[in-house]
C-alpha positions, 0 to 999 in steps of 0.5 A: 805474539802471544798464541795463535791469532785468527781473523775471522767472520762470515761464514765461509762458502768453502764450508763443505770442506772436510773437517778433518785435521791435517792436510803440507811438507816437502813438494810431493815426496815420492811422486814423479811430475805426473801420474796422470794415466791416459784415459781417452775413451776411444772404440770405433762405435758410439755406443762403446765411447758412450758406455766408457765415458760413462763409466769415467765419470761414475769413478771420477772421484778416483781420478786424477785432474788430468783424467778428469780433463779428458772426459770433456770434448774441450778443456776450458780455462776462465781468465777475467770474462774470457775462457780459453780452450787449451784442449790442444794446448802444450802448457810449459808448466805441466799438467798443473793446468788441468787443476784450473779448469772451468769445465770442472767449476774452476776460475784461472783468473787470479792464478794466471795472474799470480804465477805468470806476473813477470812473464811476457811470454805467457801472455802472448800464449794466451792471445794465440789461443782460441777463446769465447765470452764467458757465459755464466747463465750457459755454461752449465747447460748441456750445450757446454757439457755434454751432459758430462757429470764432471762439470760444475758451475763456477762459484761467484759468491767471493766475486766482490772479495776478489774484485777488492783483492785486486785493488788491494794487490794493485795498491801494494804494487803501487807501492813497490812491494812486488819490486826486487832488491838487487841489495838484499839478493847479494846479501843472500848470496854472500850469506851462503858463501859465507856458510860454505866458507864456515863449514869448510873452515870447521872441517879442515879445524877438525870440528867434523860434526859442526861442519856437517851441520853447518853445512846441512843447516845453514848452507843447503837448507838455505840454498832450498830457501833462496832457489825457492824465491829463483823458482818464483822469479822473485829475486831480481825480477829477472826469468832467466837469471833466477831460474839460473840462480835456482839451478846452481843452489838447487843442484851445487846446495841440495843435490837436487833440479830446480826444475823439477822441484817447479813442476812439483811444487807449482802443483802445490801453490795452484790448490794448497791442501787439496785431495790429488791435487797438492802432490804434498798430502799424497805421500802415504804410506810414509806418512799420512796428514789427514784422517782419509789420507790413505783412502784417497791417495793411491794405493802404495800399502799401508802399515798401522805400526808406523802410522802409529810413530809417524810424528817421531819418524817424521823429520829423522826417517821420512824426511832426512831419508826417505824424502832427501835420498828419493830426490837425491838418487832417484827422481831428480836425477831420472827427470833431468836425464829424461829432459837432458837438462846438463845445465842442472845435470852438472850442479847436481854432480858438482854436489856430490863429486866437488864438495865430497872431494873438497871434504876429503881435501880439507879433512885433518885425517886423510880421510877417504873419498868414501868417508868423506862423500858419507859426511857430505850426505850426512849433511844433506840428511840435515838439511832435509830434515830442516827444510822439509820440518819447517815447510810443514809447519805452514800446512800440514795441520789445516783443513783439506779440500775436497776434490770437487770443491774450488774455493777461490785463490784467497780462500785457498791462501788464507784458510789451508795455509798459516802465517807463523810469527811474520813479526819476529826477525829470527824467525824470518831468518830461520825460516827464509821468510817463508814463515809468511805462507799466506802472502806468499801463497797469495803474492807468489811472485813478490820477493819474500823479504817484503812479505812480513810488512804486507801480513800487517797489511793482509791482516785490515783486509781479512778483517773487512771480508771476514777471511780466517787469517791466521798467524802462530807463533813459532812454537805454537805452528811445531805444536799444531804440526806434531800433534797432527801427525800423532792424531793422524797416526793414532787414527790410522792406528786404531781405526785402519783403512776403510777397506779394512774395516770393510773386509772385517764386517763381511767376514763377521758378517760370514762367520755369523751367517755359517753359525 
């Protein structure tokens, strides 16, 4: 493919959309599953609940979803011609269902459809609970509201696209995209005992900086890619068994929880590239996507030298360290022991304790457990940076969404994520094939290694709806990636923080009042 390939046509309704650079990495880096504060209004008189109610919704563009969600008396979510009242509802997924909401102007249709393709489960939940005919003409008046200035209409001019969309993903299932290949996961799973194999080989040879690199690169960061498809239940079709292969190469590969990385991640899937809500822009001050980055996410400092250098210290610091030591010594391991999940608990440890001391075994110099537990983490400092380099390649330079805007599930695939050379092999294999963001946004469920022929298929749809798809070659999808980060930086840089430039007006301001 010669440069980057756009299909495009009418005029999008997301149009809104700020027009800034940037907006995706690694699965929120510094963010626990929520930060979501509680921020029910209560007080004993009516005047008082009125009074707070309306002071939450005169700072709702400084809230989370799931503050947002208790504003309204009763949380609504529109799947097909029925809503939902999931007010008392414990989703299993997180708070990620506050994000699809249809009091804030939000349709769950295509989500739900998506994220819960092979779930049986999830469709008997949805029976037991108490629902109502979607009244479009309705829902908008204060009988619905409240007269709650958080709610919003829910926009229908993608009505006819989505209805094609689903014929479109009926003929690919027809067609047996979405059926997995116990064939090509055994090919998977060998590949990875293979590489295992090899870096314990080069080690025990004395090739100690191939077998570190072997073992980052190729082993962990290809554990990261396949857990990816277990976390998706896109590998055999199986639930239980790919959260089980999940588990194992999430916590014996990258030292890390399957689980939480789902919480986080489902975060990102549901709305890519949208302000507090894609926990993957909200990871200032380590690094900043977007030229409101600091504004909009929360408030953790800011330092203008750095942001200056943030596309050089993006993959070596942020990602190899900061991101792969929070998540290796912090966050994932405080989540499984708060959740007492020892499944994960003992494939995170077997990481550390097992394969440091198999280091220690094989190592032609009768090396320390010490020395040979600072290899195994300089491995996982490689593999953090492979992974989490390559998965900002498919988002972090494309627009962001506003935080009231709700475009639909195919304009949120198709416009705030790329497609990068789905027609080279080896880019395939380097990037596990999830070079093929934008179907894979779309078919979050189908296995990936089919992914590449529907691009080919995606790309006669797009065309017919006018939908900016857009595919870059390898090179040119690093290209967009570091000169976003150096613009970015180089705004922050020269410019600051709002709050700065409005503190030095005011001080201009008095210093020309006291002259």
């Amino acid at each position: 493919m010669e440069g980057a390939k756009k299909t495009s046509g009418r005029d999008s309704p997301t149009s809104s959309l700020a027009a800034h650079p940037g907006g995706r990495s690694s699965s929120s880096f510094f963010n626990n599953e929520s930060h979501d504060e509680d921020d029910s209004s209560g007080g004993e008189f009516e005047t008082e609940k009125k009074r707070k109610t309306t002071t939450r919704e005169k700072d709702a563009k400084k809230m989370e979803p799931a503050q947002v969600a208790k504003t309204f008396e009763r949380q609504w979510v529109k799947i097909g011609d029925l809503e939902y009242d999931v007010t008392d509802m414990k989703h299993p997924g997180g708070s990620v269902i506050y994000y699809m909401l249809s009091n804030v102007g939000a349709d769950a249709t295509e989500a739900f459809r998506e994220f819960h393709y092979r779930s049986r489960k999830a469709e008997k939940m949805l029976k037991c609970l108490p629902q109502r005919k979607y009244d479009a003409k309705s829902h908008y008046s204060s009988k619905y509201n409240n007269n709650n200035s958080n709610y919003q209409p829910i926009d229908t001019s993608d009505s006819a696209m989505l209805k094609d969309f689903a014929t479109f993903r009926l003929g690919l299932e027809k067609d047996g995209y979405f059926t997995p290949s116990l064939v090509h996961v055994a090919y998977r799973i060998v590949e990875l005992m293979f590489t295992f194999a090899l870096a314990t080989y080069l080690m025990a040879k004395g090739y100690t900086t191939l077998s570190v690199i072997t073992y980052g690169a190729f082993f962990g960061a290809r554990c990261g890619w396949v857990q990816h498809e277990g976390g998706h239940n896109s590998l055999t079709g199986n639930i239980w068994i790919d959260k089980r292969i999940q588990a194992c190469l999430m916590g014996f590969g990258l030292g890390t929880s399957g689980d939480m990385w789902n919480v986080m991640h489902n975060k990102h899937h549901a709305t890519p590239q949208k302000i507090r809500h894609d926990m993957d822009l909200d990871t200032t001050p380590a690094v900043a996507f977007f030229n409101t980055a600091v504004e909009e996410n929360r408030d953790r400092g800011f330092s203008r030298l750095w942001s200056r250098f943030q596309a050089w210290t993006f993959v070596p610091i942020t990602s190899g360290v900061f991101v792969m030591a929070f998540w290796l010594y912090v966050l994932h391991p405080s989540k499984v022991f708060k959740k007492k999940n020892w499944e994960e608990a003992f494939w995170m440890l077997s990481s550390h304790v097992v394969r440091a001391s198999l280091i220690q075994f094989v190592h032609p110099s009768n090396v320390s457990f010490a020395h040979a537990y600072g290899l195994y983490a300089l491995s996982q400092w490689i593999a953090g940076m492979y992974l989490f380099a390559h998965f900002s390649t498919s988002h972090t330079h494309t627009k962001v969404v506003e935080f009231k805007d709700h475009p639909s599930w195919v304009r949120y695939a198709v416009e705030h994520t790329v497609d990068i050379s789905p027609d080279r092999a080896y880019v395939n294999w380097l990037m596990g094939y999830l070079n093929c963001q934008v179907i894979h946004h779309l078919f979050p469920d189908m296995p990936q290694f089919r992914q590449p022929e529907v691009s080919k298929k995606f790309e006669l749809f797009a065309r017919k709806w006018g939908l900016e798809y857009t595919v870059m070659t390898y090179g040119e999808a690093w290209k967009a990636t570091f000169k976003n980060l150096n613009d970015v930086g180089k705004h922050y840089y020269e410019e600051g923080r709002v709050k700065d430039k409005e503190r030095s007006s005011e001080e201009n301001a008095k210093t020309k009042k006291i002259k």
